[in-house]
N, C-alpha and C positions, 0 to 999 in steps of 0.2 A: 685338229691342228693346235688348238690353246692345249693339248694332252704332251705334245711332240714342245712344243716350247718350255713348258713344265720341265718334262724328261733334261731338257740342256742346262735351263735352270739348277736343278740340283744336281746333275752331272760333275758341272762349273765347281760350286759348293762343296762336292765330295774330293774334287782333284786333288788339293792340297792335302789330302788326308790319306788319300789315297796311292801317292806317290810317297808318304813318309814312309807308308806300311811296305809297297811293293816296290820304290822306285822306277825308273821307267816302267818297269810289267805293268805300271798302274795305266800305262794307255791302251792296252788290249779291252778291258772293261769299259773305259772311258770311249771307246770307238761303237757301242753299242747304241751310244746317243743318234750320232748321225746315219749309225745304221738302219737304226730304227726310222727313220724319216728316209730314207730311199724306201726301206720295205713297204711302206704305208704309202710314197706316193704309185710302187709299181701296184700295189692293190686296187691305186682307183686307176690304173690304165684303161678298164671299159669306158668308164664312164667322161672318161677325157678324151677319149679314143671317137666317141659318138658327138662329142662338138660340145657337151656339158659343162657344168662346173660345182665344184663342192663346195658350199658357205656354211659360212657358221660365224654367227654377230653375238656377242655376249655386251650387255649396257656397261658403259663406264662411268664418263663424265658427263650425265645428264644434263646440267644446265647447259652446257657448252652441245648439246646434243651429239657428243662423240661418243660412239661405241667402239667397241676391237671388233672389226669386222673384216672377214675373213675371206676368200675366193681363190680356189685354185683353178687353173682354167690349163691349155696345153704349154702355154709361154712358161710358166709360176711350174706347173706341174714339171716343163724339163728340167728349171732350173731347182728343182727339190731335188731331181736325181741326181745333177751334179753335183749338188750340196753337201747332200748324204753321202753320193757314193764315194766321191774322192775324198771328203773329210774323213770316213772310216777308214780307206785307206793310208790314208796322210799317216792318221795317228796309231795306226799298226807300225807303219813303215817308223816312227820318232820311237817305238818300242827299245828298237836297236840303234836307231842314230842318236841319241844321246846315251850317255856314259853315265854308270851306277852316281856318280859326282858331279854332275853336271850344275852348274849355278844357274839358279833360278827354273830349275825344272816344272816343281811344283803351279810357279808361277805360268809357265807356258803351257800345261795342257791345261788348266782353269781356262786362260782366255782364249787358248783354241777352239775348248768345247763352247763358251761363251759366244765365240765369234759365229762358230754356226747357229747357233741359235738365233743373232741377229740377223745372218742372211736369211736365216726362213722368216722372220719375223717381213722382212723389205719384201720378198717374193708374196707371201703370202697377202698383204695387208690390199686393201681392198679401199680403203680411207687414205687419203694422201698425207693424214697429217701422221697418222700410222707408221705409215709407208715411211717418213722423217725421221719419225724415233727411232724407225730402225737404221735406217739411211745413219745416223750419226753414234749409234750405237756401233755399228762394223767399221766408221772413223776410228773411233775411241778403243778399239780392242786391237785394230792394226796397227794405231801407235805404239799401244804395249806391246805387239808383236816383234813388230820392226827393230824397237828399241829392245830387245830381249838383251842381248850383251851390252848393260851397263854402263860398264866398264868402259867402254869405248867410244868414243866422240863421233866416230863415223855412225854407230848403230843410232847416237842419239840424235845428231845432226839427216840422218834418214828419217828418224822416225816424226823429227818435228817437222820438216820439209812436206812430209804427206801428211799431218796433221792440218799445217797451213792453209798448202792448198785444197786438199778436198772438202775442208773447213768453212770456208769462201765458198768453195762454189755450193756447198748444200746449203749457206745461209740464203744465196742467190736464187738458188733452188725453191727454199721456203715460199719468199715473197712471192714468187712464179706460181705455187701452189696455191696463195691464200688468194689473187688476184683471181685464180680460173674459181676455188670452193665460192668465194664469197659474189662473184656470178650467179653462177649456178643453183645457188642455196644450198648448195651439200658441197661435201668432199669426198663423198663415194664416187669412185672414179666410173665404174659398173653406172652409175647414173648421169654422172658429167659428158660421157662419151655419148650417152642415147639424149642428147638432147641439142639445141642449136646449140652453139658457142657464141660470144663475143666477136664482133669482125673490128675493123681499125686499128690504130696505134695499140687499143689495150691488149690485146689476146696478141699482136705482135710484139709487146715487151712481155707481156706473161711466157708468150713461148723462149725467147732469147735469154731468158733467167734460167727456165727449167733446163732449156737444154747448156748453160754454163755448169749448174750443177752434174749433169749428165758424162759432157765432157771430162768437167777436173775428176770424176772418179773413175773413168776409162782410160785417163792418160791421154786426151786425145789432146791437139797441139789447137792452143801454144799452152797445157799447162800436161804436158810430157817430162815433163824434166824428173819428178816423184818420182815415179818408176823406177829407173836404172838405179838409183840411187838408194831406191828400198830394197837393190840386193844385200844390203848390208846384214838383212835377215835371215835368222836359219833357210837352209833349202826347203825344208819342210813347208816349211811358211811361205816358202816362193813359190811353191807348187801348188799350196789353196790358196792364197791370197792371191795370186797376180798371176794365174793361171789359168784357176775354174770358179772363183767366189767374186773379191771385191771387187777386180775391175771388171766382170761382169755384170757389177750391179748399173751401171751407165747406158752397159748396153742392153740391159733389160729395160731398164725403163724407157730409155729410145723405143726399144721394141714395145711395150706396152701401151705408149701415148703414138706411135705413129698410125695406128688405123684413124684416128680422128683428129691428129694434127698437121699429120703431113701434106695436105693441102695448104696447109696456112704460108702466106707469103715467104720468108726467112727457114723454113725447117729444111727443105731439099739443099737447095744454096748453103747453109749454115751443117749441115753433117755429110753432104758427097763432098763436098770442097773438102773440108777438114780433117775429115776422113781417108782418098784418095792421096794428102798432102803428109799426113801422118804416117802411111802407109809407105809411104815412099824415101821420105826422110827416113822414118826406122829403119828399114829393112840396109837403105843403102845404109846406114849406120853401124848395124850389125857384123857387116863384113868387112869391118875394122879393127875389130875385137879379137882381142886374145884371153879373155877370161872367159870360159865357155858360160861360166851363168851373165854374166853380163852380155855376150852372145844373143842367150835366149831371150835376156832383159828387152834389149832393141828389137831383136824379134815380135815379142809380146805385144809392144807399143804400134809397132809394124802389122799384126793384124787385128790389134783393135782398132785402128783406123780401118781396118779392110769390114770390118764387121758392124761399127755405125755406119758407114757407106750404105750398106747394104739391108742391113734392117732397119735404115731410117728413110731408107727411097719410097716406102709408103705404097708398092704395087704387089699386087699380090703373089709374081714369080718371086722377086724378092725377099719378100716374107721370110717363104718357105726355104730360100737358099739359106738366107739369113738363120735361121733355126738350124738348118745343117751342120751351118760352118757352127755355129755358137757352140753345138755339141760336141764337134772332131776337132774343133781348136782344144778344148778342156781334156779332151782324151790326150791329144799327142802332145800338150804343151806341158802338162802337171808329170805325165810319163819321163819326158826329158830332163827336166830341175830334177826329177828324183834320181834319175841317174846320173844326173852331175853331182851332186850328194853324195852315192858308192863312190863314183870317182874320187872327189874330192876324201871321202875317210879312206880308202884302200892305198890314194896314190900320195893324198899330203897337200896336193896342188891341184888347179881350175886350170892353170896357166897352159894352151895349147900348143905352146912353145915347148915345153917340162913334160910333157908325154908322151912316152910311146909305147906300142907292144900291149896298148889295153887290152885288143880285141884278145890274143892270146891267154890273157891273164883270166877271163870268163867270159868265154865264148856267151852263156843263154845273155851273159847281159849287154853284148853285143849284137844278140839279132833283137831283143828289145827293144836297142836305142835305133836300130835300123827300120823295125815297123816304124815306130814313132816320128823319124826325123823323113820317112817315106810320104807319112802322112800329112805331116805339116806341107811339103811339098806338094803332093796333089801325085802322086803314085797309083796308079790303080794294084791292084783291085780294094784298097784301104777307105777307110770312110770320108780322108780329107779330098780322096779324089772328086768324088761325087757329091761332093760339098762345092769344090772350086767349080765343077763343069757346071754346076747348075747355076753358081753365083757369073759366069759367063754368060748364061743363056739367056737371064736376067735383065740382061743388057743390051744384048745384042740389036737394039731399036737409040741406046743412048752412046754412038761412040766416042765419044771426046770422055766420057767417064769409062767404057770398055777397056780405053787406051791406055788410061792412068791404071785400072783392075791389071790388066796384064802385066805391064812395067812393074806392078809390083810382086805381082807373082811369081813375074822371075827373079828378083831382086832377093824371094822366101824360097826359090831352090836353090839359087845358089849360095844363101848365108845358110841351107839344109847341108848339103853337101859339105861345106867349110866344117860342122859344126862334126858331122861324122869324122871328117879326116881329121880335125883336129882334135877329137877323143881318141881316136882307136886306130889310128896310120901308124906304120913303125916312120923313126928317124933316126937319123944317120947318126950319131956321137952325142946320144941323149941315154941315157941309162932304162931301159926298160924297165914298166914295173912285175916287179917278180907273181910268178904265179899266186893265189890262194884262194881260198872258197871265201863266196856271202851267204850272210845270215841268208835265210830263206824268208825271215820276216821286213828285211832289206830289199830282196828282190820280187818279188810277190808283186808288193802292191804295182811295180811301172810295169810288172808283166801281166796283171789284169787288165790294168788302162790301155795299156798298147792290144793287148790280144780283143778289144772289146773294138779299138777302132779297126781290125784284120777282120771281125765277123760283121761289124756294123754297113761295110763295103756291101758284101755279096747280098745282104737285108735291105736294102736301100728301100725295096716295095713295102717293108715293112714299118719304115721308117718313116717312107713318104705317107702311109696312112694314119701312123699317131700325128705328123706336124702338119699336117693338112689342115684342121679343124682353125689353127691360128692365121693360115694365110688365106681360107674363107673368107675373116675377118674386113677382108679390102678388096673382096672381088671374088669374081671366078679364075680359078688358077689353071692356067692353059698347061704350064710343066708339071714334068716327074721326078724327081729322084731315082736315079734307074743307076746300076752298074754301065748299063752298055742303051743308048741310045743310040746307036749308030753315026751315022757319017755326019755329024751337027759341026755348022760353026762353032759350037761350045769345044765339041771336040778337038777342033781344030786347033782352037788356039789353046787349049789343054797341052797338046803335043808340043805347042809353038814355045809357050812358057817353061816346058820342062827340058827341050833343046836350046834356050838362050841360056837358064839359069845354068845350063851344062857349062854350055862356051864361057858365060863369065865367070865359072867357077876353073874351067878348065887355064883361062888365063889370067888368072890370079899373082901369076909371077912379073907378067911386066904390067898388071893393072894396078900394084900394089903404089908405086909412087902417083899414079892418078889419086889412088884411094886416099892418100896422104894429103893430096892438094885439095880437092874436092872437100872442106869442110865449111861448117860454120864458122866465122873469128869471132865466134862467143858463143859456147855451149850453153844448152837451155839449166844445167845446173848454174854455169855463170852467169848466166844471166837474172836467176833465181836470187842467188847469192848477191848480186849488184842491188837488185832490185830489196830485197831486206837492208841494204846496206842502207840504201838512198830512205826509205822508211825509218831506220832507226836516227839517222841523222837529223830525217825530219821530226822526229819527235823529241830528240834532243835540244833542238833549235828553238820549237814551240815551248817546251818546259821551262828552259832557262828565260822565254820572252818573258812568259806568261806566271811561272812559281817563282815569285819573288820572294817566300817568306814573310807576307805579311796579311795574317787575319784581315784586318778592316779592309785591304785589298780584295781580295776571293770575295770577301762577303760584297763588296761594292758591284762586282762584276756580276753576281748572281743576281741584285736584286736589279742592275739594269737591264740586266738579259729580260728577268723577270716583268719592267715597264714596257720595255721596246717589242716583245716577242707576244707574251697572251694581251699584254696589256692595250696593244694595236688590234687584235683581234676584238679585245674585247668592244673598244670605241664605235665599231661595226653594229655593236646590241644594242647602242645607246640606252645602258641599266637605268639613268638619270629621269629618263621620262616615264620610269615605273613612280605610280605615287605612293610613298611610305611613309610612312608619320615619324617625325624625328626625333617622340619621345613620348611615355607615357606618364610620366611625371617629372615635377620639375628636379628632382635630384639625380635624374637619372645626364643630365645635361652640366650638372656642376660634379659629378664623378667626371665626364669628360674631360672637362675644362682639367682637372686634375693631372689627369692622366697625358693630356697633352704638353703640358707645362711642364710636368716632370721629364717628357720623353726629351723635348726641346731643351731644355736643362742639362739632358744628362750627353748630348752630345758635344757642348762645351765645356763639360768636367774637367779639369785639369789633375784633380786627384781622383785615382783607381775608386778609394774605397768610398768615395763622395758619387761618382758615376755608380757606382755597383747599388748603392741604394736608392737613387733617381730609380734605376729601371726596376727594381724590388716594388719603390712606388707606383708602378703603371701596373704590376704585377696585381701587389691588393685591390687597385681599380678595377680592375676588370673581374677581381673574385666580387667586388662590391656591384657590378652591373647585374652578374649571375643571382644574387641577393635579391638586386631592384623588381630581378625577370620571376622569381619564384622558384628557383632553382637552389635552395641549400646544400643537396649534395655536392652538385658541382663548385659551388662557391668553399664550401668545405675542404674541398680537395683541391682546390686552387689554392687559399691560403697557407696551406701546409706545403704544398710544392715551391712555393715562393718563401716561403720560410727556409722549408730545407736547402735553397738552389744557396740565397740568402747565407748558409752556414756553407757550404761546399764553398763557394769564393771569397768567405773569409779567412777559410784554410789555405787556398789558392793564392790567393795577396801576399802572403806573407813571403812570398820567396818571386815577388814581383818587386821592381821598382814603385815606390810612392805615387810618383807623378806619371801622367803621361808627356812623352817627349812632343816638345812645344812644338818643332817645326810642321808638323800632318796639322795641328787641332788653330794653329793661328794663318794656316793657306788655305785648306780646303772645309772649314768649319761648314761653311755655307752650302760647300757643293752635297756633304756630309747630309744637312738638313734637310738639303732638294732631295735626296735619293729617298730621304727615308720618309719625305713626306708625301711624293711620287707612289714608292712602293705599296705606304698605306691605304691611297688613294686605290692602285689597280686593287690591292684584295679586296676593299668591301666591294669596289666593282664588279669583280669577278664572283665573290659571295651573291651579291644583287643577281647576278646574269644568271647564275646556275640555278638560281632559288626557282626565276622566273621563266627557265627553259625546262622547269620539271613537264613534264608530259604525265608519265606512267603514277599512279597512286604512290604517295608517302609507305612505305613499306612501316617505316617507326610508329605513324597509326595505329597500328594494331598493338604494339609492344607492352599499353598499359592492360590490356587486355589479357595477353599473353602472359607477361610478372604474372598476373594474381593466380590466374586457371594453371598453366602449367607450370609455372617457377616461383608458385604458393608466395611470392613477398609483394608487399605491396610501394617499395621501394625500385622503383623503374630502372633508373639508371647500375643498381646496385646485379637486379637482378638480370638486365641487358649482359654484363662484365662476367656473369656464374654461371650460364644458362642461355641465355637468346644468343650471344653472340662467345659462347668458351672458346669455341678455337679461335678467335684473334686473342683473345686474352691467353690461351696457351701458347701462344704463338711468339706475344709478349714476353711471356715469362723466360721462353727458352731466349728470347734476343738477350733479355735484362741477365741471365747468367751467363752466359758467352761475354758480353759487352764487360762485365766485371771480373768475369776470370779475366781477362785479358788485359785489361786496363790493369788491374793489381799485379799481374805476373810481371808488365814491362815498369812498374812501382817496386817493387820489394827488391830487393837483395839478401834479406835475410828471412827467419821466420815472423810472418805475419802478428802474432801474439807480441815477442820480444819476453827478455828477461821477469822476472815478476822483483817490485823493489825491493832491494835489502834495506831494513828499518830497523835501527838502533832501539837496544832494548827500554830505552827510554820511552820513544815512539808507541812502542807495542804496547805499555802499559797505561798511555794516556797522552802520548805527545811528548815532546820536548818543552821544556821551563812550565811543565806541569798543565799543557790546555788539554783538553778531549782531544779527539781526533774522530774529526766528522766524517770525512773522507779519508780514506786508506792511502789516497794519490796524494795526498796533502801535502807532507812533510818532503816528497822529493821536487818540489818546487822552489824554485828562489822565495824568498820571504817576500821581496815587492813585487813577485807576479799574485801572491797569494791572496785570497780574499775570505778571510775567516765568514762573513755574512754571506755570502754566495755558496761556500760550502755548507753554512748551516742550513739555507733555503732549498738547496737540491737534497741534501741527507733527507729533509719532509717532504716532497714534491716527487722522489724521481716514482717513487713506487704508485703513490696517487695514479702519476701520470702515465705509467704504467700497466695500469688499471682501467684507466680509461680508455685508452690505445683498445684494450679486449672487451669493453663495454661497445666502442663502436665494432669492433668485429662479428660481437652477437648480437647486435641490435641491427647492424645494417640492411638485413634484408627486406625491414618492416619504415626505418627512419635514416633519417642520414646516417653517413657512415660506411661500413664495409671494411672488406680486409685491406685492402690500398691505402685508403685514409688511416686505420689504425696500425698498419706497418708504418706509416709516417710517423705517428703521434708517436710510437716508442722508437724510432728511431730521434727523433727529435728529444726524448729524454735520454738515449744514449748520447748527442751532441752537447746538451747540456753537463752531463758528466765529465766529460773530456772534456770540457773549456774549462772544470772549473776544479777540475784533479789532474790531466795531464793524462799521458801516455796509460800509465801506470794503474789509472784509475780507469782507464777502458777496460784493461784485461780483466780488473778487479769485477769492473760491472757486466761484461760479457765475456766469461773466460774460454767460452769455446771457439771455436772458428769461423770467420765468415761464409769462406768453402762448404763448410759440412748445411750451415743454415741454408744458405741458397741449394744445395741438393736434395734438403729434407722438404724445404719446400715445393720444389720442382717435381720431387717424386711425390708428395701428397696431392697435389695436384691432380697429377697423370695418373694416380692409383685410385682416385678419387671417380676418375673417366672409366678406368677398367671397371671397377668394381660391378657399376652398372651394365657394363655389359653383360658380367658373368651373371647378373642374375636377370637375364635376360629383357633390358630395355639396349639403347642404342646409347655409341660412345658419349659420356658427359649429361645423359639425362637426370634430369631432379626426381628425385621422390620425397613424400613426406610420410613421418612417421608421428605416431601420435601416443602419446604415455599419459595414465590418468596416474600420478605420483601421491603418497598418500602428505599430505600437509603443504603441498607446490602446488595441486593439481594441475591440470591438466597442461601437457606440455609438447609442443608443433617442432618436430626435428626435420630442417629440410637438409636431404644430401647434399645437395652443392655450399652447404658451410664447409662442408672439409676441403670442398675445392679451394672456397675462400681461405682458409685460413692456411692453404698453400701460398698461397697470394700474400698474404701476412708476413710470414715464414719468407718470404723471398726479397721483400721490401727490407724487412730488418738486414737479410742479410747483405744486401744493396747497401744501405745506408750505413754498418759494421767495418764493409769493404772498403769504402768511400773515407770511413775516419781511421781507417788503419793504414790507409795506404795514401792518401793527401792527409791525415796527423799526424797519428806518429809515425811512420816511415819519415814525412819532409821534417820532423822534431829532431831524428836521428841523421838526417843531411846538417843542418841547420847547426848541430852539436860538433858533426865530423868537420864543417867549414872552418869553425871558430867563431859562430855571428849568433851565440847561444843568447845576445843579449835580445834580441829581439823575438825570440822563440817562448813558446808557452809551457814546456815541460821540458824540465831541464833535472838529471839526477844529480845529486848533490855527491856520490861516493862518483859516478864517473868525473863530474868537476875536479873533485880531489883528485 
């Protein structure tokens, strides 16, 4: 099965390549995918045939104890044939329905072939959370389906409408699933089903979720309204999606959880009601229609209510009816969209008004649409007949639901009948369409599907013996599947439903103003459409209450949310009556005292750059606690992060107002102080509680252990970030280059670098009125921004510092340090540069680009993780290498420095982007305003 998923997989992959080459011909090859997966499921027909089933588990996500586990059984097994067979023909039949130029071609058989893959994926999966991925996988490919014509607002307002709703309901879905796995202790359903269930409220809202999920992807009502509205989509796509694939997925899974849910309080009530009610609404809906696909749209809706009805009654005639009709629905309903399809390209129009003379124009495609629309009907001797008698027979102990089955059965011959005369009847002063031949790869595929429900009739014994093994499943099944059981009430009311559906067909002419009256005064799209409205409005409402534009507000709201929400929960621990020493030394108590007095401080700041250093001060406190703790790496990389944050909002200031605006900091100062002494209050609480609710062993425990033996340093925390834990640190790295591409793209308007300064030949030889020139940035700054000792001191320092930065990079895996810390430290002598040369003197000092840094680091990183694979250890492992050098001796290479000094490579290029794009970019605002007097690099030829 994981071979047959594969096969679609690259199927999907090859489409667009393979449609450049052949254009549509590229779907004859492309139909071998799901060909392939009918041929392989009629191969295991023995063994499904004898009541068995095929598995096959491959490990995935071990911790989480999820495997891909796999179970074809006779339900999964029919629906593979459907899957396969009518997909193959689908995409024979789009060979010829689209055009050598069609838009977006490429795109539509990729996610065709995609989309069967994910139905086999849902049929196949054996694991409910499996079963999910695929579940919202055939969401996501029928949006692109649906929406296939771009262009058009209808296709994309279809495609989001069934986006929406089946969206919802499989999120509903979800929680339904994780409520019954996390019962059970699994989520093999193969295991949930053999074992008791949950009884009370739980297992009755677990069921009323799963089955919302069930519903919104079968259309069943009230979230019917998707459907008609997904005709917006090629025919093709009406014919697998909404004919024999996705909204089948609803009804399989009904059919799948009803052997062991359908006792459960709410399941019978909650899909015959819904089902019966759907059934009957459609159908009457259908025979108001004059767009024949829209015809079969309220058709389709009208018997998937007939068919959760029925394969959710949970008894074992049922069942087996239930699997009948699932199969002769798919045969005669994908047959019909395909000949509305010829129609619609032969004649121009759907419209049953705009037709006449079809049947003359190609007769074989008019007994086609006759098998077909026979069979939807319940015609003998065709497959849907013996589908409908048995779904009577079913019954025949329940009549108040019998009654609603019959009513709607007439309600589907006679929108059968309509659907004939209104393709293929002549009419009186309507232009016939002219005779000509179809492709044969046009006609083909509705005249297998149909010819398949004509044999599938007279095989009923054969039939009844493959679907037998699934309505086993709930008992001993007393019916047949038979052509001819003779003189049954089933029979009878067989006769009864195809003589009413006659009569109301036959008076169609004065039931037409009934038809007119008889509606809903708010269609389920309107109401769809109301209902989005009333949601956007509301969230219009909340925005404006609640986005006021103001930082200190959002942050105020979080952190109260933050006391009133865990911080209540937490008062329940009472963390307080744990006893913890309040200090290990007495300096550790006067950093406090510090750090408190500055925080309190720094919320009655009235100037910016007076508050910005208040909190700088709480910053070094708390690298000074790390100190007190024994912790130098961390305190190391504390003070340099507060240093840099330190330089980023001195850059930032500058195109802020001085002060803050009095009226917030002289009304709410206090409330201000309560929030933030509240908020301080629940974290260490919440620290305390979690510390003291550990259970399971310290995992970190081990980690000094682990640095030295496998990650060769004896620096913990260094070699935690390289090694014990790369993939969060890779994980970081990709956030930290995404976060700064981005930030810089919506910064720049020009190139990043900028011009390089033009300097007077005086300059170039020494300066101007004859001084050195320490800095290259020097001379294009104002003279009273300049600071001739501040240039002389970085001219000696930057390269030191520079130096230094790469000493911690190779030393950190043994002492403090590391590549994070010394990507600081040269970053921090690049911030230096730029405060004290200007714009001009960055490019000078880093003339290449931030962009290419952050990439070269990000790729040594990740090449850093391959490398070790190829030579066979696993993604990101350390090795050490050892060199006796002659006059160095002897010297310890661990591979995860290269990781590091990605890490390095990524920080510079952070903290490059950072002064390129809040420096000089706001240097180059600051100049374009006119407010060049307060800015720190200012060119002297643009001044001029």
């Amino acid at each position: 099965m994981l071979v047959l998923l594969v096969l679609h997989l690259v199927a999907a992959l090859a489409a667009p390549l393979l449609v450049r080459w052949w254009g549509p011909r590229a779907c004859y090859p492309l139909a071998l995918a799901p060909a392939a997966a009918f041929c392989w499921a009629v191969a295991r027909t023995p063994v499904v045939a004898d009541g068995g089933a095929v598995v096959e588990t491959y490990p995935w996500i071990r911790q989480l104890g999820l495997d891909i586990a796999f179970r074809l059984s006779t339900l999964s097994w029919l629906m593979t044939l459907l899957i396969g067979g009518v997909g193959a023909l689908v995409l024979i039949y789009s060979a010829r329905y689209f055009s050598a130029g069609s838009t977006g071609l490429a795109q539509y058989a990729a996610v065709l072939v995609a989309f069967a893959g994910a139905m086999l994926v849902l049929v196949f999966a054996d694991d409910l959370l499996l079963l999910y991925v695929g579940w919202e996988l055939t969401t996501i490919f029928s949006y692109l389906l649906i929406g296939h014509s771009t262009e058009r607002r209808s296709s994309r307002w279809a495609a989001a409408q069934a986006l929406t709703v089946t969206t919802l309901g499989g999120l509903a879905m979800l929680v339904g699933f994780i409520m019954l796995g996390e019962h059970a202790g699994t989520y093999r359903w193969s295991e949930i089903a053999g074992q008791p269930l949950p009884g009370g409220g739980y297992l009755v809202g677990a069921v009323l979720l799963i089955l919302t999920g069930a519903l919104s992807k079968s259309a069943v009502l009230p979230f019917s309204s998707w459907l008609p509205v997904a005709m917006a989509a090629p025919t093709p796509v009406s014919a697998y999606l909404h004919a024999a694939a996705m909204v089948k997925a609803g009804v399989y899974l009904v059919g799948l959880l009803a052997p062991a849910l359908a006792t459960v309080g709410p399941w019978r009530p909650v899909v015959q009601v819904a089902g019966v009610v759907t059934m009957l609404i459609g159908g009457w809906t259908a025979l108001r229609q004059t767009d024949l696909k829209l015809l079969l749209a309220y058709g389709t809706v009208s018997q998937l209510g007939l068919l959760v009805a029925v394969t959710g009654s949970g008894t074992p005639d049922a069942a087996l009816a239930g699997t009948a009709m699932l199969l002769a629905h798919a045969l005669f309903k994908a047959a019909l969209f395909l000949v509305v399809g010829i129609i619609d390209h032969g004649a121009g129009t759907r419209d049953l008004r705009e037709l006449s003379g079809v049947r003359h124009w190609s007769r074989p495609l008019f007994v086609v649409a006759v098998l077909a629309a026979a069979s939807m009907a319940g015609v003998p001797p065709l497959v849907g007949f013996v589908a409908k008698e048995a779904v009577f027979g079913a019954f025949t102990d329940q009549p108040a639901l019998l009654t609603g089955l019959v009513a709607g059965t007439v309600l589907t011959v006679a929108y059968s009948a309509r659907f004939l005369w209104g393709a293929f009847a002549d009419r009186p002063g309507v232009t016939p369409v002219p005779p000509g031949a179809i492709a044969t790869s046009l006609l083909v595929p509705p005249a297998v599907l149909a010819g398949v429900g004509l044999l599938a009739g007279p095989a009923a014994s054969v039939l009844d013996d493959l679907l037998r093994p699934y309505a086993d499943l709930l008992g001993g099944v007393g019916a047949h599947l038979a052509l001819w059981s003779g003189p049954t009430p089933a029979l009878g009311l067989s006769v009864l439903a195809l003589g009413g559906g006659g009569l109301l067909f036959a008076v169609r002419g004065p039931l037409a103003p009934v038809l007119a009256r008889l509606r809903s005064p708010v269609g389920g799209n309107q109401g769809y459409e109301w209902l989005v409205g009333r949601f956007d409005r509301l969230a219009i409402e909340v925005t404006s209450a609640t986005q006021r534009g103001s930082l200190p507000q959002y942050l105020g709201v979080i952190l109260v949310t933050l006391v009133l929400v865990p911080g209540t929960a937490m008062v329940s621990a009472s963390p307080w009556r744990a006893r913890i020493p309040l200090w290990d030394t007495l300096l550790q108590p006067v950093v406090v005292l510090v750090i408190t007095v500055a925080a309190v401080l720094a919320v009655g700041a009235r100037r910016r750059l007076t508050a910005m250093l208040l909190v700088g001060v709480t910053g070094y406190g708390t690298a000074m606690l790390f100190v007190l703790h024994g912790a130098p790496d961390l305190a190391l990389t504390q003070f340099l992060v507060e240093t840099s944050t330190i330089a980023v909002f001195v850059l930032v200031l500058r195109r802020l107002p001085e002060r803050f605006s009095a009226r917030p900091l002289r009304r709410t100062r206090w409330v201000r102080r309560a929030i933030g002494v509240a908020a301080g209050v629940v974290a260490a609480g919440l620290a305390l509680t979690a510390a003291a609710a550990r259970r399971a062993p310290d995992i970190s425990a081990a980690f000094p252990d682990l640095a030295v033996v496998h990650g060769y340093g004896r620096n913990v925390v260094n070699v935690t970030l390289v090694d014990i834990r790369a993939w969060d640190t890779m994980g970081e790295l990709a956030v930290l280059v995404v976060t700064a591409t981005g930030v810089a793209s919506l910064i720049f308007e020009r190139s990043r670098t900028g011009p390089r300064p033009q300097r007077a030949e005086s300059d170039q030889q020494g300066g101007g009125q004859g001084r050195p020139v320490w800095l290259r940035g020097g001379p294009t700054l104002y003279e009273e921004r300049r600071s001739i000792v501040l240039e002389v001191v970085i001219r000696l320092i930057f390269h030191t510092v520079v130096l230094f930065s790469l000493f911690l990079l190779f030393s950190g895996h043994n002492a403090p340090g590391g590549g994070f810390a010394g990507g600081l430290v040269a970053g921090l002598a690049l911030v230096v540069r730029y405060l004290a040369g200007g714009r001009y003197e960055l490019t000078e000092a880093a003339p290449i680009g931030a962009g290419a840094i952050l990439g070269a680091g990000l790729a040594v990183s990740v090449g850093s993780g391959v490398v070790a694979l190829l030579v066979g250890g696993s993604v990101l492992e350390s090795a050490k290498v050892d060199w006796a050098l002659p006059l160095i001796g002897d010297v310890h290479l661990v591979t995860s420095l290269f990781f590091d000094i990605g890490v390095y490579l990524v920080v510079i290029g952070l903290m490059l982007d950072i002064l390129r794009s809040l420096g000089a970019e706001v240097d180059r605002h600051i100049e374009a305003t006119g407010t060049a007097s307060g800015g720190l690099a200012v060119d002297k030829g643009e001044r001029a």
